[in-house]
C-alpha positions in Angstrom: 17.7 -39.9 -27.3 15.4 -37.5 -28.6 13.4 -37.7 -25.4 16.2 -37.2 -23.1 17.4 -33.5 -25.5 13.5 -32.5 -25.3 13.7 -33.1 -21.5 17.0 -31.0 -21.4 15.4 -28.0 -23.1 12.4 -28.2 -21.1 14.1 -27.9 -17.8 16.5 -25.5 -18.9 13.4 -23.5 -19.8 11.5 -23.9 -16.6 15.1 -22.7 -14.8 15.4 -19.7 -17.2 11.8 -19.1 -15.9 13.2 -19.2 -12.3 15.6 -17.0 -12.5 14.0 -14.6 -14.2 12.7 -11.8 -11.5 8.7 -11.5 -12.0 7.5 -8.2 -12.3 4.1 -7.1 -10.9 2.2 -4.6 -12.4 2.3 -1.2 -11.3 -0.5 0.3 -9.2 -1.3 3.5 -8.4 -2.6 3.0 -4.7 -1.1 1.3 -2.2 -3.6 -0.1 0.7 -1.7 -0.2 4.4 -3.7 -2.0 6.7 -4.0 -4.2 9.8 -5.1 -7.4 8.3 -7.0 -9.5 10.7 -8.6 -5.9 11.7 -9.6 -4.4 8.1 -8.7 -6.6 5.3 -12.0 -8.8 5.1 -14.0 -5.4 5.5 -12.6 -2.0 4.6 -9.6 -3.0 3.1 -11.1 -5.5 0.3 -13.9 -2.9 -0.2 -12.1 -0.1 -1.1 -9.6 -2.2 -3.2 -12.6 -3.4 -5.3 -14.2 -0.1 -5.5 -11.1 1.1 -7.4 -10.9 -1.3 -9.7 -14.1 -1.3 -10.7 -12.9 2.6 -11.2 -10.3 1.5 -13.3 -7.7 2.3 -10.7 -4.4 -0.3 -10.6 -4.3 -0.9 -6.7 -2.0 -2.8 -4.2 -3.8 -5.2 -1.6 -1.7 -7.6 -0.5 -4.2 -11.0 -0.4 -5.1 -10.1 -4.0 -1.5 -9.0 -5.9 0.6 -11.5 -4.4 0.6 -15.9 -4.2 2.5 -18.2 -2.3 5.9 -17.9 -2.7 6.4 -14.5 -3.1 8.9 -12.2 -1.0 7.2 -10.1 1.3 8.9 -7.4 1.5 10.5 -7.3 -2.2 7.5 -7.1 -3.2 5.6 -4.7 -0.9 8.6 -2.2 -0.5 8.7 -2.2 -5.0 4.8 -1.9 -4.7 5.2 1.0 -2.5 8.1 2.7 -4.5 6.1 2.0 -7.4 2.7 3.7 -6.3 1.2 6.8 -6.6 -0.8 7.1 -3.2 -0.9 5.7 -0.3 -4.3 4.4 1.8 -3.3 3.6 5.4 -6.5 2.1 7.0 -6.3 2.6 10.7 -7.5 0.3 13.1 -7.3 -0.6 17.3 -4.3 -2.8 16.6 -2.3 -1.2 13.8 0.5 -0.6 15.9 1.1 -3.7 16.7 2.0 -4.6 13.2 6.0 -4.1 12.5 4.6 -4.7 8.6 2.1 -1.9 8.7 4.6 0.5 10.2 6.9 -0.3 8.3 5.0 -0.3 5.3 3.6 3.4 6.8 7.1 4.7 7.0 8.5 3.9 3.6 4.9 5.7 2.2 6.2 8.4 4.4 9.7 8.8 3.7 9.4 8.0 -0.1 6.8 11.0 0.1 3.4 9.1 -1.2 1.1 11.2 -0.6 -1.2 9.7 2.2 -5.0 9.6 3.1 -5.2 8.0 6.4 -8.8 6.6 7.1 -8.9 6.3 11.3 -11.5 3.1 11.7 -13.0 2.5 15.0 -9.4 4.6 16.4 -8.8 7.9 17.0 -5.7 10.0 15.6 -4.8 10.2 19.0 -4.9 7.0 20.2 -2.3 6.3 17.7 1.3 5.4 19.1 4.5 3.0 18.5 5.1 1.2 21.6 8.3 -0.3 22.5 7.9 -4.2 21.9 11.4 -5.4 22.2 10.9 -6.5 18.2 12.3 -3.3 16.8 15.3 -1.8 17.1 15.7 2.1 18.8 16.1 3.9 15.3 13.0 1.5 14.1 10.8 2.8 16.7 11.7 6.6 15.8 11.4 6.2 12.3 7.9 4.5 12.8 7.1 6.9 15.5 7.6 9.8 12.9 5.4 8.1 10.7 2.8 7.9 12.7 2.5 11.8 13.8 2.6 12.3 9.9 -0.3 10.3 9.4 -1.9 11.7 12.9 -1.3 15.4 11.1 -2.6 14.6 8.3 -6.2 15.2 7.4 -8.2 11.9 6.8 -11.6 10.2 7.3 -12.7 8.8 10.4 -14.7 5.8 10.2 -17.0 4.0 13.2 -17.9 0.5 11.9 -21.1 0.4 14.4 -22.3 3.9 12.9 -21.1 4.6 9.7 -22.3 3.6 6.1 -19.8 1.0 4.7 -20.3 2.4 1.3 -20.3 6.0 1.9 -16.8 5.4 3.0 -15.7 3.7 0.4 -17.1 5.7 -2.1 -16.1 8.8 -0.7 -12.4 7.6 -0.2 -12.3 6.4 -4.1 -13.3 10.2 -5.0 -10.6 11.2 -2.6 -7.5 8.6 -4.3 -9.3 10.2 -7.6 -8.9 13.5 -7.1 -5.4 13.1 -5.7 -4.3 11.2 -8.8 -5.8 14.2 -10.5 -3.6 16.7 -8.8 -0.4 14.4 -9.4 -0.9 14.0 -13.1 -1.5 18.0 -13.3 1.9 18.3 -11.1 3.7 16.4 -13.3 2.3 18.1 -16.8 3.4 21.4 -15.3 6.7 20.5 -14.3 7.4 19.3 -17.8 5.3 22.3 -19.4 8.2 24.1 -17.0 11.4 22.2 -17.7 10.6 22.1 -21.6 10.2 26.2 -21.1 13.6 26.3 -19.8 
């Protein structure tokens, strides 16, 4: 009989565990990106190089496990985040995730540092793929020309220094978490003035 009540609590515990909605962290960069293009190269790079600068970042292989909702958890990553990294690469486009992951940075307005690798700014564009809907295309369409407008690095994997741009794109997330924290002191320096 005892058994059988110990058994009862134990299950009632693992369903309490269940039900309960897991919370992830909260990181301060969020790391867009084409996977089969950039996650095995840039993309893993760069999220390593800020934690080792003590910077809480998003990426999805490494912050989420089997099981998980992809978008619950992406979209509250992205809502939760400070700054947005949207690695560019040939086949970004032809992601619905990274566009859509591109637009919310957008329209939640992250601030964005777009790093173009082996693409151009230009060569940049949301073709219609019968997958998305006519008001998904425009709003991922906008997103784009934000990030095309925006000023970023450009990266050519057969040239360039793997670790320069890493490095140099940590300093960058850095220094914009450094303008966001002194945005936010002065606005309460402000509102406690008035």
């Amino acid at each position: 009989m005892q058994r059988s009540a110990m058994l009862n609590i134990i299950k009632r515990q693992m369903a309490y565990q269940k039900a309960r909605p897991t919370s992830h962290p909260a990181c301060d960069v969020f790391i867009n990106h084409r996977g089969i293009d950039t996650k095995r190269s840039i993309a893993s790079l760069l999220y390593h190089q800020l934690l080792l600068s003590r910077i809480p970042s998003f990426l999805d292989n490494k912050n989420m496990k089997p099981g998980d909702k992809l978008f619950e958890n992406i979209d509250s990553a992205i809502l939760g985040c400070k700054i947005g990294v949207a690695v560019f690469s040939p086949r970004y486009c032809q992601s619905y995730f990274c566009l859509h992951e591109l637009a919310l940075m957008m329209e939640s307005g992250k601030k964005v540092i777009p790093i173009f690798c082996d693409v151009k700014p230009s060569e940049l564009r949301v073709s219609d793929n019968k997958i998305c809907s006519g008001s998904e295309i425009k709003r991922f369409g906008y997103a784009i020309e934000e990030a095309k407008n925006t000023v970023g690095l450009a990266f050519n994997t057969t040239k360039g220094n793997w670790s320069d741009v890493v490095t140099y794109a940590t300093e960058l997330v850095k220094e914009s978490l450094i303008e966001i924290e002194n945005e936010k002191h002065a606005t309460r320096q402000a509102q406690i003035l008035y």
